[in-house]
Each structure stands twice: as structure tokens, then as C-alpha cells.
C-alpha positions as CSV (number, residue, x, y, z in Angstrom):
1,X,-35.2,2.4,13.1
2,X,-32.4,0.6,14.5
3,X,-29.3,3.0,12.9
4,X,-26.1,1.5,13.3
5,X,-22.9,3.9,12.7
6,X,-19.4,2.6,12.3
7,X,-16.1,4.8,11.7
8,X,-15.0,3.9,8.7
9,X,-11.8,1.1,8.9
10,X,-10.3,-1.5,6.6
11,X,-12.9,-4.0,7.7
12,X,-15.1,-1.8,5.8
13,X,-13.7,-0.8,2.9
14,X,-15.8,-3.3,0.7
15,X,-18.8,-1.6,2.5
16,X,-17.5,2.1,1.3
17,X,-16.9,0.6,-1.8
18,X,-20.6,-0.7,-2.5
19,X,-22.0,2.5,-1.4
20,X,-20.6,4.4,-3.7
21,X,-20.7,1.8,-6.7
22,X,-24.8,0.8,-6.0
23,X,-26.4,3.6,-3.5
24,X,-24.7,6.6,-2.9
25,X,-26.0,8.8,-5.9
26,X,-28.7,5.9,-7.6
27,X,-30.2,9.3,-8.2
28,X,-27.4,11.6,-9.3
29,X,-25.0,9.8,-11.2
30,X,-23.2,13.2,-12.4
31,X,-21.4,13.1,-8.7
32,X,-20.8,8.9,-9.1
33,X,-17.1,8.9,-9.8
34,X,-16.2,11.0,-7.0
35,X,-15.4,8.2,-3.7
36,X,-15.3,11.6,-1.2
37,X,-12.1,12.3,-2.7
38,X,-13.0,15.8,-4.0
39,X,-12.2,17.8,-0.5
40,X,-8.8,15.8,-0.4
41,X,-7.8,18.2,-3.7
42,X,-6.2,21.3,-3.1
43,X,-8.1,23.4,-6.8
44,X,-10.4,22.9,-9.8
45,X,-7.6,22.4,-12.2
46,X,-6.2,19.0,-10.2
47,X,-9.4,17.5,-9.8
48,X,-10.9,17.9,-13.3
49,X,-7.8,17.3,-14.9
50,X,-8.0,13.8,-15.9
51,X,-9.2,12.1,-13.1
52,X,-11.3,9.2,-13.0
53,X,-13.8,7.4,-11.4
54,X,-11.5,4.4,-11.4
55,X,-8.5,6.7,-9.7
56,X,-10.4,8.3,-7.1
57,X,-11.7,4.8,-5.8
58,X,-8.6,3.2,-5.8
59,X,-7.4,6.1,-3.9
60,X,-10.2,6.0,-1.7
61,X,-9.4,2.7,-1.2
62,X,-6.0,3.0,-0.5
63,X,-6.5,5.9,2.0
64,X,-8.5,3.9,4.1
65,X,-6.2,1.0,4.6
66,X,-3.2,4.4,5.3
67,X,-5.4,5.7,7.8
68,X,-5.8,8.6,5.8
69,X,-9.5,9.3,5.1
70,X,-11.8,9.5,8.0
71,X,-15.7,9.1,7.9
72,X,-18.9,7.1,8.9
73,X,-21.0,4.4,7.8
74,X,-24.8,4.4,8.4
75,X,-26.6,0.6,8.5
76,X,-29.8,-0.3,8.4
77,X,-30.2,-4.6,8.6
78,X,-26.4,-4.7,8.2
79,X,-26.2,-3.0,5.0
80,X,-24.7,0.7,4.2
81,X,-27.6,3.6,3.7
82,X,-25.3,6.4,4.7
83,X,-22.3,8.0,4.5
84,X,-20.5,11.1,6.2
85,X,-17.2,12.4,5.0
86,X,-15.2,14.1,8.5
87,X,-12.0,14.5,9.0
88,X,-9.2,16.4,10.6
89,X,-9.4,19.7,8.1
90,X,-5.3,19.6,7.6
91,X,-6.2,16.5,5.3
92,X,-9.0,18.8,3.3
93,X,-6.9,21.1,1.6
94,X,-10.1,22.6,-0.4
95,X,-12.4,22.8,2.7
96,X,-9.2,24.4,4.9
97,X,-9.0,26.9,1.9
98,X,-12.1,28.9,3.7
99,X,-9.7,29.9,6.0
100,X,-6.8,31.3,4.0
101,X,-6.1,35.1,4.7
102,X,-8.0,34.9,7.4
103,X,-7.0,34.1,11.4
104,X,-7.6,30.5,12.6
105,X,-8.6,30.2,16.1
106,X,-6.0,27.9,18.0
107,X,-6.9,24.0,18.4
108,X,-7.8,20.8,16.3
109,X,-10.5,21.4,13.9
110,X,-12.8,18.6,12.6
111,X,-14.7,19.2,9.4
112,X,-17.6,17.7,7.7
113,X,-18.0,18.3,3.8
114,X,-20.1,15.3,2.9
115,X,-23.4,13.5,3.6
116,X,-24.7,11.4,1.6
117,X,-28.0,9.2,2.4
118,X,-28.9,6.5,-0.5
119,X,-32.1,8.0,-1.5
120,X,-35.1,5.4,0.2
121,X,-33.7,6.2,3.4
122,X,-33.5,10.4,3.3
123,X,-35.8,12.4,5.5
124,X,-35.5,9.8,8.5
125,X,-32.7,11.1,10.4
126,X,-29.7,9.1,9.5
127,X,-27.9,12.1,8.8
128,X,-28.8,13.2,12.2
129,X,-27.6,10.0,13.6
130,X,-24.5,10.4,12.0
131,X,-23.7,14.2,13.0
132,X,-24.2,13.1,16.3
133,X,-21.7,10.3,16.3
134,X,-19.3,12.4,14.5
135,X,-19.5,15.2,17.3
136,X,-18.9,12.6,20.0
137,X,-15.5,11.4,18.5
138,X,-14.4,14.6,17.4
139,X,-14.5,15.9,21.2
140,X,-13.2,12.6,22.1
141,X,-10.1,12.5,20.2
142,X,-9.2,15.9,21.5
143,X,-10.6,18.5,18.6
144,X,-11.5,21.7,19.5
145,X,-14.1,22.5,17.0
146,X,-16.2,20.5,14.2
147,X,-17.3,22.7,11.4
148,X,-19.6,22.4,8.4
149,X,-20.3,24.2,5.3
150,X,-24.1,24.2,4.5
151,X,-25.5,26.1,1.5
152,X,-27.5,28.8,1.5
153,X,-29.9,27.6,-1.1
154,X,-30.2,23.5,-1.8
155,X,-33.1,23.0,-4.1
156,X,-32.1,19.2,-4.8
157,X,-31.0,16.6,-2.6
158,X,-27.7,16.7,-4.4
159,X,-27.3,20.2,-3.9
160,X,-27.5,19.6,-0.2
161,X,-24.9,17.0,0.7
162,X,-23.3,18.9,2.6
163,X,-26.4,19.0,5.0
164,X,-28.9,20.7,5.8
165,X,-28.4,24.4,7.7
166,X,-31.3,23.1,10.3
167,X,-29.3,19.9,10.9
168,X,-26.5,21.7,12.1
169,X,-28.5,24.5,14.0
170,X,-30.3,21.8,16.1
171,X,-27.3,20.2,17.0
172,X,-25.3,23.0,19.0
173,X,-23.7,24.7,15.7
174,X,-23.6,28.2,15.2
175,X,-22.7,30.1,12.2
176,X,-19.1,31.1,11.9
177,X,-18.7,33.0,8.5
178,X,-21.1,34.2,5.6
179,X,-19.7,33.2,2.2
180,X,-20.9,33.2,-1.4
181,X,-23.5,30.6,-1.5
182,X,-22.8,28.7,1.6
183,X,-22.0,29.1,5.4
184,X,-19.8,28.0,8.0
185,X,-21.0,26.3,10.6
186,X,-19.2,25.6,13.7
187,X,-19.4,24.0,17.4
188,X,-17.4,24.1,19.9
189,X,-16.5,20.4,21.5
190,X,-14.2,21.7,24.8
């Protein structure tokens, strides 16, 4: 399988955009309106509070071309099977809430909250693919850590988008903290 990853840009935008209108949850349309914007909400109240599928794409949309959203594209014979949502954790107020009351080390901290594989092409290590990639750029753009948050228990594929706990273990992650229903998992990149 020839994977193909690309960071995502303004060229791609149109890809993004198709993932998430055709492939990304084909199987779980529940999560459909969402465009990875749900980790750039800071509580509950703002995100359920009237906001729509049509909002969070065009600001999905308009976040790429601001340089303000940060993730990966998987292809497979040039078209999107993949997506991984990791960014800089200042611009995910909800996943940086983890860490409130609690000491942060010093250094840049990545963060990946989001994987999401359209569903012919699970089980065949794009999301591997893409952790890998992710890792690499992280430590090259100067980040100290990259951190995930897998749950303890995922009975469904859709419970699991924020990867699997093995994924992360078999890539040089270690867990960091034990919370209610999930972990996180960290690595160090320097």
C-alpha cells in the first residue's frame, strides 16, 4: 500500500472538505457535522449551543487558509482515506484543559485528539502511517513533546478516534496521566 501523507494546506482544503462531507464517518454520521473543530472549543455549553455543521466547516475552512488548524491527510490513488487532527495544544483549548491545576513541564507541546480512517481502509496502518509522520514534524518544528489521549475502553471504531492505546505504545509513547475514561499519552521528541 502506497500511503501518501500531506500536512494539511490551502491546496487541500477541497480535499479536507470531501472527507469529511463523503468518507470520514460513512459509518457514524452522529459525529458528521463536526470538521475537527470540537478541540478548538474551550466547554460543552459553546459547542452544543447552536452550532452547526455548516458553521464548523466554514470555519474549518477558514482556519486552514489562516494557518490556524494543523493536521494530516492520508491518500491512497490520490484520494483522501485518512485524517489526523495535531496541532500545537495552545490552539486546543479543550485538549490543553487536561492540564489545568496541574504543573506543565517546560517546552512546545504537540497534541493529537483526532484520527479518523474512512472505514474500507481501517485495520491497515494508515493511522500508523500518519502518527509517524506527525512525530517527525512535531520534533522538526522544534516541539518538545507530542501527546495523545487514548481511551481506556473503545468498543466501536467511533469510540476510538482518538487512536488506539497500542498505536501509541508501539510508537515510543508512554503514559503520562490516568484519567476518567481515557489516558495521556506522551513522547518525548528532544
Amino acid at each position: 500500500m502506497d500511503v501518501v501523507i500531506k500536512q494539511l494546506a490551502p491546496d487541500l482544503v477541497e480535499d479536507f472538505l470531501h472527507f469529511f462531507d463523503e468518507l470520514a464517518f460513512a459509518d457514524n454520521p452522529d459525529w458528521q457535522g463536526c470538521y475537527c473543530r470540537f478541540y478548538h472549543v474551550a466547554t460543552d455549553e459553546e459547542w452544543c449551543n447552536g452550532r452547526s455543521a455548516e458553521q464548523n466547516r466554514e470555519e474549518a475552512r477558514r482556519a486552514v487558509f489562516a494557518g490556524e488548524m494543523r493536521g494530516y491527510l492520508a491518500y491512497l490513488d490520490g484520494g483522501p482515506v485518512g485524517w489526523c487532527h495535531a496541532d500545537d495544544l495552545t490552539r486546543l483549548p479543550r485538549a490543553a484543559k487536561i492540564h489545568e491545576g496541574g504543573t506543565l513541564e517546560e517546552g512546545k507541546i504537540g497534541a493529537i485528539v483526532c484520527f479518523i480512517i474512512a472505514q474500507p481502509y481501517r485495520r491497515r496502518g494508515i493511522a500508523g502511517e500518519l502518527l509517524r509522520r506527525v512525530c517527525q514534524d512535531f520534533k522538526d518544528d522544534g516541539f518538545t513533546y507530542v501527546e495523545a489521549y487514548p481511551r481506556k475502553q473503545a468498543d466501536t471504531d467511533a469510540e476510538n478516534y482518538h487512536g488506539p492505546m497500542q498505536m501509541y505504545l508501539g510508537n515510543g509513547f508512554c503514559i503520562d496521566k490516568d484519567c476518567e475514561g481515557y489516558r495521556v499519552v506522551r513522547r518525548m521528541l528532544r
